[in-house]
C-alpha positions as CSV (number, residue, x, y, z in Angstrom):
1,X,0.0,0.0,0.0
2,X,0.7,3.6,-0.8
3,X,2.8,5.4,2.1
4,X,0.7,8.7,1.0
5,X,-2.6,8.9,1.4
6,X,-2.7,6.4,3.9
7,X,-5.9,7.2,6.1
8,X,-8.2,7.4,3.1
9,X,-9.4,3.5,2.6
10,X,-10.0,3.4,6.9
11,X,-11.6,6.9,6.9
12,X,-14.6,6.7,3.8
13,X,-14.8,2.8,5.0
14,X,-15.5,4.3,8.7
15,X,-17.9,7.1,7.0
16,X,-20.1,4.9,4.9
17,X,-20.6,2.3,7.9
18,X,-21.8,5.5,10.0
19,X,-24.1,6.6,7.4
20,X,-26.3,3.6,7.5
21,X,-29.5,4.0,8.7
22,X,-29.9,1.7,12.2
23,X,-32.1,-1.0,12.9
24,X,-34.0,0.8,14.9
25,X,-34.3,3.5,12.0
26,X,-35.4,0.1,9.7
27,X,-38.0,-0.7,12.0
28,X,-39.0,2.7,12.7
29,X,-39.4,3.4,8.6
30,X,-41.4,-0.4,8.3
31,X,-43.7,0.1,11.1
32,X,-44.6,3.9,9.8
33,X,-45.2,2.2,6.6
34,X,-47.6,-0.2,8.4
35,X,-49.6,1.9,10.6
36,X,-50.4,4.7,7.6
37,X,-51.2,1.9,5.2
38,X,-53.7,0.2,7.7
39,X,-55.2,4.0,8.2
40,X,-55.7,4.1,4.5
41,X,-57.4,0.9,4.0
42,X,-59.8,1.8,7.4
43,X,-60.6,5.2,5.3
44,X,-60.9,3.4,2.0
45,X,-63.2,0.5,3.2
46,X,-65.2,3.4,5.2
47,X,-66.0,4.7,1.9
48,X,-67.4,1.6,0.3
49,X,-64.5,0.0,-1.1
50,X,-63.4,-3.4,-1.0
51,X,-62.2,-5.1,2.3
52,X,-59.4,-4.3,3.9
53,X,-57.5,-7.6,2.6
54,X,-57.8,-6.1,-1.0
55,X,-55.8,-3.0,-0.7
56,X,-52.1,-4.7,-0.7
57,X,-49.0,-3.7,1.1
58,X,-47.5,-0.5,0.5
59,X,-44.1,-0.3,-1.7
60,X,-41.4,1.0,-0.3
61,X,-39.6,3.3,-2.9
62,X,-37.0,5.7,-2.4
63,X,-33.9,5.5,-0.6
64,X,-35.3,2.5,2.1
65,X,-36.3,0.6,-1.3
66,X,-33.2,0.7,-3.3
67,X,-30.3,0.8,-0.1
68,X,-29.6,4.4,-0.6
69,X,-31.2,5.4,2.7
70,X,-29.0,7.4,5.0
71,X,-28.8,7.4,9.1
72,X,-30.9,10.3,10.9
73,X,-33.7,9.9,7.7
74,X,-37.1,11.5,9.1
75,X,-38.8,9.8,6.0
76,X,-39.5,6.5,4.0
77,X,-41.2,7.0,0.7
78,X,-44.3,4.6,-0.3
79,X,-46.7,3.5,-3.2
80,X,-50.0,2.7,-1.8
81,X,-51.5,0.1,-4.6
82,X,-55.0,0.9,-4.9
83,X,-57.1,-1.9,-6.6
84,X,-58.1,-1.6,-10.2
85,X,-61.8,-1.4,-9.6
86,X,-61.1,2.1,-8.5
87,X,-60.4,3.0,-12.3
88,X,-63.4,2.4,-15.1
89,X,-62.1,-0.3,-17.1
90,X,-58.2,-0.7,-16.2
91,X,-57.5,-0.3,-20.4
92,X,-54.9,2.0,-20.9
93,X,-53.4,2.7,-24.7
94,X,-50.4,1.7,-24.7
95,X,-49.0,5.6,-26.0
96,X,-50.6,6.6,-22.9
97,X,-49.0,3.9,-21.0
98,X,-45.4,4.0,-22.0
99,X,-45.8,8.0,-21.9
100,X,-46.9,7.7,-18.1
101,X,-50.0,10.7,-18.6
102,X,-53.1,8.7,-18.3
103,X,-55.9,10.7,-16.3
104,X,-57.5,9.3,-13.4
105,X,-60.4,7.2,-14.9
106,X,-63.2,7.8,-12.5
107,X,-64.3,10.8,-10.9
108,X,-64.4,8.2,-7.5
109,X,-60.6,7.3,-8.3
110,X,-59.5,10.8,-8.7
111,X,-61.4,11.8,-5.3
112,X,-59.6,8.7,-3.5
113,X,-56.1,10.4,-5.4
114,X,-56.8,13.8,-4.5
115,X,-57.9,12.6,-0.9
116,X,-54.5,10.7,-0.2
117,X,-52.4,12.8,-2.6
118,X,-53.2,16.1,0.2
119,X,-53.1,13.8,3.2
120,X,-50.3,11.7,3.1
121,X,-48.2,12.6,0.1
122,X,-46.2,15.8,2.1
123,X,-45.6,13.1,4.9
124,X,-47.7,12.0,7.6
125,X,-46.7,10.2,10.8
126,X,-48.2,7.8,13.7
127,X,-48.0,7.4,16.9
128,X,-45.4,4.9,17.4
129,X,-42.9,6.3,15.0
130,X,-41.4,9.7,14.7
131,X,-40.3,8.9,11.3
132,X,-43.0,10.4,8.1
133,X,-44.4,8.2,5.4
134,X,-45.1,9.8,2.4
135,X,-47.4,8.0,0.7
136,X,-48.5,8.2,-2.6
137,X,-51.8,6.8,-4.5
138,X,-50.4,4.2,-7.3
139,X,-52.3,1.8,-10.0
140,X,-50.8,-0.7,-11.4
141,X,-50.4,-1.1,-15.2
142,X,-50.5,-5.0,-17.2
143,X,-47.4,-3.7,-18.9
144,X,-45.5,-3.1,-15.6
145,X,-45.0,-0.3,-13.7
146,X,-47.2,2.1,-11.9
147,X,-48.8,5.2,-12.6
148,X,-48.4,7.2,-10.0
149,X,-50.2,10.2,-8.5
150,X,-48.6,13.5,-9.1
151,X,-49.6,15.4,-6.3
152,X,-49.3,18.7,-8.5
153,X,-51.1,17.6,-11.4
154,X,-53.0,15.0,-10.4
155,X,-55.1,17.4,-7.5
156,X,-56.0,20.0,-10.6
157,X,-57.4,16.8,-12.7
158,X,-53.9,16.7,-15.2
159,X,-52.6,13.8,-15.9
160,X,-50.3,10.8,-13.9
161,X,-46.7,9.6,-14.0
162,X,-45.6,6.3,-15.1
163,X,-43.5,4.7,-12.5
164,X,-40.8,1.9,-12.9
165,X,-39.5,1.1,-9.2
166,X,-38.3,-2.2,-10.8
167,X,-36.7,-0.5,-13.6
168,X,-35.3,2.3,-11.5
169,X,-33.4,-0.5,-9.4
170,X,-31.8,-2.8,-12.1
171,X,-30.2,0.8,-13.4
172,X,-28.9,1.6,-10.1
173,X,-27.6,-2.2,-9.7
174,X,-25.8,-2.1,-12.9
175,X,-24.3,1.2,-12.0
176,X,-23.3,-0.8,-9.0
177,X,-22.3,-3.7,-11.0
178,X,-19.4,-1.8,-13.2
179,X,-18.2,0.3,-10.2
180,X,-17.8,-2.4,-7.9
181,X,-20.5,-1.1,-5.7
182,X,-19.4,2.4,-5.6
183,X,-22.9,3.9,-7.1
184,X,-24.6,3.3,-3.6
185,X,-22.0,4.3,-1.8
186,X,-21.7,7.9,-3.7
187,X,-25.3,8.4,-3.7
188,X,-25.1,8.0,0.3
189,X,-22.7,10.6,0.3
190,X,-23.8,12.8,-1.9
191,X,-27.2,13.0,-0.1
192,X,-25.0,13.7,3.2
193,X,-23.7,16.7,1.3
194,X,-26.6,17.7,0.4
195,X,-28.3,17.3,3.9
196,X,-25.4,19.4,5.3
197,X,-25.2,21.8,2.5
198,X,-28.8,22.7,2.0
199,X,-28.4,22.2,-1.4
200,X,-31.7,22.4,-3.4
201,X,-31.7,19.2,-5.1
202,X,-34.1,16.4,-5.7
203,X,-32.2,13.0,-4.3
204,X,-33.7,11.1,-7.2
205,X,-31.7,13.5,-9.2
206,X,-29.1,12.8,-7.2
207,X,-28.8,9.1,-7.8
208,X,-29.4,9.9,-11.7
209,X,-26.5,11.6,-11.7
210,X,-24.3,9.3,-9.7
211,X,-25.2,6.7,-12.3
212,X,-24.2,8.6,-15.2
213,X,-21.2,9.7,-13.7
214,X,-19.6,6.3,-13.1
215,X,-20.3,4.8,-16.2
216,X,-17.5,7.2,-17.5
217,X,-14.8,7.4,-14.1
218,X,-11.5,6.3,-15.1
219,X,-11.5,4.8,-11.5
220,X,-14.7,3.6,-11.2
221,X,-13.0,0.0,-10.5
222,X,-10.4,0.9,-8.1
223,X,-10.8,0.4,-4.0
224,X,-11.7,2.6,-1.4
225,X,-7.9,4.2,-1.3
226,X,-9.1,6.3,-4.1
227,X,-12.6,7.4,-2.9
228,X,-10.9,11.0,-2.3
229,X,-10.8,11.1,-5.6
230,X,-14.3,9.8,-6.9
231,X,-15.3,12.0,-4.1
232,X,-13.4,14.9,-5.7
233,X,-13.9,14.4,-9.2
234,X,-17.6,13.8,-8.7
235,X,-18.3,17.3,-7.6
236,X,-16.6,18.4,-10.2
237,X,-18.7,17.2,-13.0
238,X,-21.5,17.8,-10.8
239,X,-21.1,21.5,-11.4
240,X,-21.0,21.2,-14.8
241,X,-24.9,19.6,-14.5
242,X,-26.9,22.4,-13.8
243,X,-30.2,22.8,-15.9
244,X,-29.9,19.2,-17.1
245,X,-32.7,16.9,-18.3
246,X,-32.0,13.4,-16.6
247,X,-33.8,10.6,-18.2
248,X,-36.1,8.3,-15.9
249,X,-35.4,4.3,-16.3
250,X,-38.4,3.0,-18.2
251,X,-40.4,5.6,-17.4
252,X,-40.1,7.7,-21.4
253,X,-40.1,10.7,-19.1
254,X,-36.7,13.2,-18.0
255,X,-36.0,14.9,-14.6
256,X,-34.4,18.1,-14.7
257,X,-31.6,18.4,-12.0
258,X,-32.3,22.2,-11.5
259,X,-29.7,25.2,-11.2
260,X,-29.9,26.4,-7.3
261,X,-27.5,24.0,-6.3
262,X,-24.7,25.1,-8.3
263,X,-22.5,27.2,-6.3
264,X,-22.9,24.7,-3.3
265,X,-21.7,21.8,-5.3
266,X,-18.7,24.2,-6.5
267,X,-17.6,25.1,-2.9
268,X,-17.4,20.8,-1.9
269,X,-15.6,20.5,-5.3
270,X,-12.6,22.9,-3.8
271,X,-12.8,21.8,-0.7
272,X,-12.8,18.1,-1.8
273,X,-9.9,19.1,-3.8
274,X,-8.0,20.1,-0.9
275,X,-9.0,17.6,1.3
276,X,-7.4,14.9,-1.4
277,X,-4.1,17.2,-1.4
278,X,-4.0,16.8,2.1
279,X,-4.7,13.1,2.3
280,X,-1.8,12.7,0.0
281,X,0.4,14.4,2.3
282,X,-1.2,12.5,5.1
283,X,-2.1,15.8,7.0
284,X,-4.8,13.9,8.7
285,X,-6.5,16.7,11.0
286,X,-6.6,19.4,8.4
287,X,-8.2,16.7,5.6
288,X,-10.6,15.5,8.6
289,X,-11.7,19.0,9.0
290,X,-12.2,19.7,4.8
291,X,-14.3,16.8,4.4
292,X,-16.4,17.4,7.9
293,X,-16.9,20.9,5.9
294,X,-18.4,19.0,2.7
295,X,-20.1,16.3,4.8
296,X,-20.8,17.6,8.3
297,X,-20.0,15.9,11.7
298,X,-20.7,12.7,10.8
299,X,-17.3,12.4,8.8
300,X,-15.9,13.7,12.4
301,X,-17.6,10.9,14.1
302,X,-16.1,8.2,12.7
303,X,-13.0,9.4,13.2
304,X,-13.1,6.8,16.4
305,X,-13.6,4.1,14.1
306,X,-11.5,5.2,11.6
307,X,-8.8,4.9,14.2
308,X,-9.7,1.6,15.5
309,X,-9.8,-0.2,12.3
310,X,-6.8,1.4,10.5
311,X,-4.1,-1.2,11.2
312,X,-6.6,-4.0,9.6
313,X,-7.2,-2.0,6.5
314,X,-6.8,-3.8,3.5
315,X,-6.9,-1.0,0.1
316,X,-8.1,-3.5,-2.6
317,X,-7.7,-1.0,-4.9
318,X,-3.6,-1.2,-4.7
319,X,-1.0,2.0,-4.8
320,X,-1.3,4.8,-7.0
């Protein structure tokens, strides 16, 4: 191994085991899930639907669903599957299908969407968790997929989204798959940035991004001794991303990464920059102290571990 940069494998290794969300954070997210869902189908039967037992499980979406999730969430994202008699005839074209803009069918479906679309899709909680569940109304379509509620469009009577959870994973697995698992891992601390930052960007654009990025990283196959680097040269394409329309896996629709966030993903590209400098030079307290500025004080608190686990470290990725 490398006599420079030295504490980098130990310290991002350290980081990404923080920023796991806990068990208790797991069970917190699955039992909010739960108790909403079983609020919804007491609401839905009340208004002459089916039994409860018809109205399926919610699906988890989002960063609990696809391993992205980060520790200290306050949210876990869900699709609530309503059953097809809620929609006239369950035909959809298939233009209007692969598009994703089909109308709710039925002026009783579109009440149920607009209902649970204002009630539970800005987050709602229960008793026994502190953690939100947003919730959103979903049907789902013979061709795969779901179209799913927009909560803008769908409460003025527009038209849905198509949805391709399924989709949306296998992309993120085979950004995982040539990168050697280093698209989840980025995503995670990306969204750390952004949680510290304030940056005004959507996490789904996020992991877009990530995905696109590594299919092109001259190091994308490389250990965790040069996760400085991916770190580094990550926020520097990232700046260059502004205004951008992302496409959406399976979905024939894009996602456009906005421009607010600009300047903050500038200032973590410089001092990510530095940081790596620093590492190389194995100034450890000044490169601590650069990357606690990009991440926040989580990248501080595994210092501990960092420190524990540094003369087992293995770098599988070899010197540079």
């Amino acid at each position: 191994m490398s006599v420079d940069w030295r504490h980098v494998p130990a310290r991002f290794e350290a980081f990404l085991a923080w920023l796991q969300p806990t068990p208790e954070e797991r069970r917190r997210a699955s039992a909010g899930v739960k108790a909403v869902a079983d609020v919804v189908r007491c609401c839905l039967q009340a208004d002459g639907e089916r039994p409860k037992e018809s109205i399926a499980d919610p699906l988890v979406v989002g960063g609990f669903g696809k391993g992205t999730a980060i520790r200290d969430g306050d949210a876990v994202d869900a699709l609530l599957i309503l059953p097809p008699h809620s929609r006239e005839s369950g035909r959809e074209s298939g233009r209007e299908a692969k598009a994703g803009r089909r109308a709710a069918d039925t002026p009783a479906g579109l009440a149920v969407a607009r209902q649970l679309a204002s009630q539970f899709a800005s987050g709602a909680g229960c008793a026994s968790s502190p953690m939100q569940t947003k919730l959103v109304p979903a049907f789902a379509c013979r061709a795969g997929g779901y179209l799913v509620a927009d909560r803008n469009r769908t409460l003025g009577g527009g038209p849905w989204r198509l949805m391709q959870p399924r989709l949306e994973v296998r992309h993120l697995d085979h950004a995982d798959a040539i990168s050697g698992g280093k698209a989840r891992h980025l995503i995670q601390m990306a969204k750390a940035w952004r949680r510290t930052s304030g940056a005004p960007i959507a996490p789904f654009a996020i992991e877009l991004l990530v995905c696109e990025f590594l299919s092109a990283w001259l190091y994308r196959r490389r250990g965790f001794l040069f996760y400085d680097w991916l770190v580094r040269d990550f926020f520097f394409w990232l700046t260059a991303q502004t205004g951008v329309e992302l496409p959406i896996p399976g979905g024939g629709e894009t996602l456009n990464t906005g421009t607010g966030w600009r300047r903050h993903a500038d200032r973590a590209y410089r001092l990510a920059a530095l940081a790596a400098d620093l590492e190389r030079d194995n100034r450890s307290s000044e490169s601590l102290f650069c990357w606690s500025l990009v991440f926040g004080g989580e990248f501080l608190l595994a210092r501990q571990q960092q420190m524990q686990r540094l003369p087992a470290v293995v770098c599988s990725g070899g010197s540079r």
